[in-house]
C-alpha positions in Angstrom: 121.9 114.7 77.2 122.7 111.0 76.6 126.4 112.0 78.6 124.4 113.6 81.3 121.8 110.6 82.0 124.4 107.8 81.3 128.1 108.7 81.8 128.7 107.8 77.6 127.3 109.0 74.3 125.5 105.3 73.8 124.0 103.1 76.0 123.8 99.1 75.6 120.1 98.2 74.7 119.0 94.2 75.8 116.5 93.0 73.2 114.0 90.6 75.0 113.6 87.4 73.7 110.9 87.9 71.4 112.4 90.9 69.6 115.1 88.5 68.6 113.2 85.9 67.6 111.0 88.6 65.2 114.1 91.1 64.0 117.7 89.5 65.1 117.8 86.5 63.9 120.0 84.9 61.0 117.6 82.4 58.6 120.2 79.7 58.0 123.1 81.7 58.9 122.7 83.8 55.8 120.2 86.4 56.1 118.7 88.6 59.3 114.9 87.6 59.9 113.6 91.6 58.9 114.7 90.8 55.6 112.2 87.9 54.9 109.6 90.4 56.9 109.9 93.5 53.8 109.6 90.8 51.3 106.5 89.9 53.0 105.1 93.8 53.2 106.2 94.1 49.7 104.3 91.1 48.9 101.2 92.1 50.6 101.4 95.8 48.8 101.5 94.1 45.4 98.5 92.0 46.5 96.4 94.5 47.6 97.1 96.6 44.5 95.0 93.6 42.7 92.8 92.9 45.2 91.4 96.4 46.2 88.4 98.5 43.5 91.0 101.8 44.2 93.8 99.6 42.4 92.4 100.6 38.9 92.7 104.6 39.8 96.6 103.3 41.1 97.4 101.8 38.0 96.2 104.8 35.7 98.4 106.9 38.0 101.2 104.7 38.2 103.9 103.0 36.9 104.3 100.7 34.2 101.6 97.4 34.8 99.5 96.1 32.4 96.3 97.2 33.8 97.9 101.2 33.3 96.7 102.2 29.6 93.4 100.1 30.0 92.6 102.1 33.4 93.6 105.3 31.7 91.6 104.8 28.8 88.4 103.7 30.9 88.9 107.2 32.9 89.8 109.1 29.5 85.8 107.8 28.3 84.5 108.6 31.5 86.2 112.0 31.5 84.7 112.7 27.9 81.2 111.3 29.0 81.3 108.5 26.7 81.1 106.5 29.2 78.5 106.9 32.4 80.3 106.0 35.9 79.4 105.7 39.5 80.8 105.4 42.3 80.8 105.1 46.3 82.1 107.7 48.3 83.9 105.3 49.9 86.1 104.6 46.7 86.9 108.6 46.5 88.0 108.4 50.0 90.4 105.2 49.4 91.5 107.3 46.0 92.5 110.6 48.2 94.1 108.4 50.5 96.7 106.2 48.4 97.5 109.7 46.2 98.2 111.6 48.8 100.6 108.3 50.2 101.7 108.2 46.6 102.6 112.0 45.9 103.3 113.1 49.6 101.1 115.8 47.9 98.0 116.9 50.1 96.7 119.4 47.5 97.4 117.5 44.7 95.7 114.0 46.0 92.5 116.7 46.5 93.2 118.3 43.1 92.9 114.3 42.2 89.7 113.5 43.9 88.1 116.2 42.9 88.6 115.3 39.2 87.2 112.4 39.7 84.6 113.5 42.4 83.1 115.6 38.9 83.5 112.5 36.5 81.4 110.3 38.6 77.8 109.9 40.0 78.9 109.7 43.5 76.6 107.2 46.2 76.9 107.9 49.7 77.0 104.8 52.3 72.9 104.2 53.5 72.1 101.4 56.3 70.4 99.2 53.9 73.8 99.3 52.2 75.7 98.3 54.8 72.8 96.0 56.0 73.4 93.7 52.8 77.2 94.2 53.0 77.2 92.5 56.0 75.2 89.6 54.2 77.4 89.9 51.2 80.8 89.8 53.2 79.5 86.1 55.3 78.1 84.5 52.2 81.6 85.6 49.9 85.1 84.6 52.0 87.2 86.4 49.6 85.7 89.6 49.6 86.9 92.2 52.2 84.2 94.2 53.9 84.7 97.5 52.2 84.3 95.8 49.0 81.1 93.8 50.2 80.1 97.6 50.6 80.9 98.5 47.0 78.9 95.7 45.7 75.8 95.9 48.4 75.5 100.0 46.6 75.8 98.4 43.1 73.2 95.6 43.9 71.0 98.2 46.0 70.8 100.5 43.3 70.5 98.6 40.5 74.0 99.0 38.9 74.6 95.6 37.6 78.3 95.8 36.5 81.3 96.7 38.4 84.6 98.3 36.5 87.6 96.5 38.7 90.4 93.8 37.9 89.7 92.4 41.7 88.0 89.0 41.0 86.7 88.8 44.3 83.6 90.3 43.1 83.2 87.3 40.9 80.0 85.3 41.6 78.0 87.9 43.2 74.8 87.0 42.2 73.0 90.0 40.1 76.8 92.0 39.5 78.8 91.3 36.6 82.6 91.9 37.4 84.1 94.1 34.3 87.8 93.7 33.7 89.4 97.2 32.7 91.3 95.3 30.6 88.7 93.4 28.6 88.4 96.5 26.1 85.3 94.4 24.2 83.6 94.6 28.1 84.2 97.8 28.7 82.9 98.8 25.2 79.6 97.2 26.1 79.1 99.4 29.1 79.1 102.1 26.4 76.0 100.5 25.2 73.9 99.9 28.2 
């Protein structure tokens, strides 16, 4: 087809200006610009991995991190009912979402959710919910507005502790911030 259109199997491409100065160009003569641009999505991956409440179901499920066994073991009490969880539909939605991105697996990411769907009281999303997000996510600059949502369900229905590494839910008034890791914290949730 290319033949046919052009008279040779490739054709000579122009990058404008700007494409060059994103993608083709050499940092210091030593290195092409898109390199310094992976390092900075592979940066922003391992961010959000501490920053986001789904990043303790990722670390049970993945790889080796510190936060792996401590997750695991938080989900193995909640899976035995020694330990009472809830939860925000909204987090089982984020947790379908990064397995199925994980595995590449559709019916195992809902095989996933649906374990944990069973293992959790699960909250759905109510205006007054979001109405205090919003208020939640102006008065906090570090939290993100789907987290602002986490904590507006926690603080609307009482729950005063949230299970999460992410210490931008620190210094919400009336929510203590659990670290999964903090086995002597997470034991106390046992006795509430």
């Amino acid at each position: 087809m290319a033949v046919l259109l052009t008279g040779a199997t490739s054709t000579p491409i122009v990058p404008s200006a700007v494409s060059m100065a994103l993608f083709g160009q050499f940092v210091g003569g030593v290195f092409e610009i898109v390199i310094a641009w992976w390092l900075a999505i592979i940066a922003i991956m391992a961010l959000l991995l501490h920053v986001l409440p789904f990043g303790n179901w990722i670390y049970a499920l993945g790889g080796d991190h510190p936060y792996r066994e401590p997750c695991r073991q938080v989900l193995r009490e909640v899976r035995d009912r020694r330990l009472g969880a809830e939860a925000s539909v909204e987090l089982i939605h984020e947790f379908a979402y990064v397995r199925l991105r994980q595995s590449g697996n559709r019916i195992e990411a809902a095989r996933s959710a649906r374990s944990i769907m069973r293992s959790f009281s699960l909250h759905v999303v109510e205006p007054s919910d979001m109405e205090r997000a919003v208020d939640l996510w102006c008065e906090h600059e570090r939290l993100d507005v789907r987290d602002a949502i986490f904590a507006a369900q926690a603080l609307n229905r009482e729950i005063g502790a949230i299970l999460t590494p992410d210490r931008d839910f620190d210094g919400i008034v009336g929510l203590q911030r659990i670290d999964p890791a903090d086995a002597e914290a997470v034991a106390s949730l046992t006795a509430r």
